[in-house]
C-alpha positions as CSV (number, residue, x, y, z in Angstrom):
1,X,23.0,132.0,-17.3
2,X,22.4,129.2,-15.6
3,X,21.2,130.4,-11.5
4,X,21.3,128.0,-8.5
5,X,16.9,128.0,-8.0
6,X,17.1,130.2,-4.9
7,X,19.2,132.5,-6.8
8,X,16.7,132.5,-9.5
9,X,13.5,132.5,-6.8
10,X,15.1,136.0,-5.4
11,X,16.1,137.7,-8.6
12,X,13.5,136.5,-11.4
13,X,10.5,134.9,-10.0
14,X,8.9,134.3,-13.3
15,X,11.9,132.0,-14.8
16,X,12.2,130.7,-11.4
17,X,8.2,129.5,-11.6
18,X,8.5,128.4,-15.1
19,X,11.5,126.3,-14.0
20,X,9.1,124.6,-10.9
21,X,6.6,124.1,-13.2
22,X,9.5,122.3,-16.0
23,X,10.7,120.1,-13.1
24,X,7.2,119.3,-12.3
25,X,6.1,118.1,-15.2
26,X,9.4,116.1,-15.5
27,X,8.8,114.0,-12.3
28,X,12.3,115.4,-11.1
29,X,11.5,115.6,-7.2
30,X,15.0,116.1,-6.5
31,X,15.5,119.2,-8.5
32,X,12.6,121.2,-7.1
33,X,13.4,124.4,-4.9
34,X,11.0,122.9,-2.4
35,X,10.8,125.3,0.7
36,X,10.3,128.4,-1.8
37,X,7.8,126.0,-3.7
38,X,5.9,125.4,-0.1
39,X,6.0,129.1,0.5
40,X,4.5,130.4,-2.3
41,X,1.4,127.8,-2.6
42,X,0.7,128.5,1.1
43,X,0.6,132.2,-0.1
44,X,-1.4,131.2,-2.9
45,X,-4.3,129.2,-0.3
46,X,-4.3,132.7,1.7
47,X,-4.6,135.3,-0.8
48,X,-7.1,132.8,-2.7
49,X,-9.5,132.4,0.8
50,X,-9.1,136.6,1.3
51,X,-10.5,137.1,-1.9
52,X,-13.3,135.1,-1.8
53,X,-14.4,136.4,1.7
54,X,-14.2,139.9,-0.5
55,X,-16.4,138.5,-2.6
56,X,-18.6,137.0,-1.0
57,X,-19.2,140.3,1.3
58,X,-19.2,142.7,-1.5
59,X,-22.8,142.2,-2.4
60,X,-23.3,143.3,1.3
61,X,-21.0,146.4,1.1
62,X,-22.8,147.8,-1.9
63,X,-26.4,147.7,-0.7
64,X,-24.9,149.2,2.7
65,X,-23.9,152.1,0.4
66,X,-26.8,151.8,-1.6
67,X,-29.0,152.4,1.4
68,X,-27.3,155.4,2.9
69,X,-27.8,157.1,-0.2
């Protein structure tokens, strides 16, 4: 089975990552699936900058809790 990449993007993400990441490392520009492939490393910046303002106010939710105890 051989999907179009949007195909692949909407009905097996994995295969369709693995498949970016083949072209990729082939050089082969013209091949990629390049609006899905902005997409998903613009989702990738977001959830990345989320977590680390979780983290970095964790320390400050626990001694919140810590001192209403």
């Amino acid at each position: 089975m051989n999907l179009p990449l949007v195909d692949l993007y909407e009905t097996d993400f994995y295969a369709w990552t693995q498949k970016q990441v083949q072209l990729l490392r082939q050089r082969d520009l013209n091949n990629l699936d390049i609006e899905n492939l902005i997409e998903e490393i613009e989702s990738l910046g977001k959830q990345e900058k989320r977590l680390i303002k979780i983290i970095k106010s964790f320390p400050q939710s626990v001694g919140k809790k810590q001192n209403q105890l």
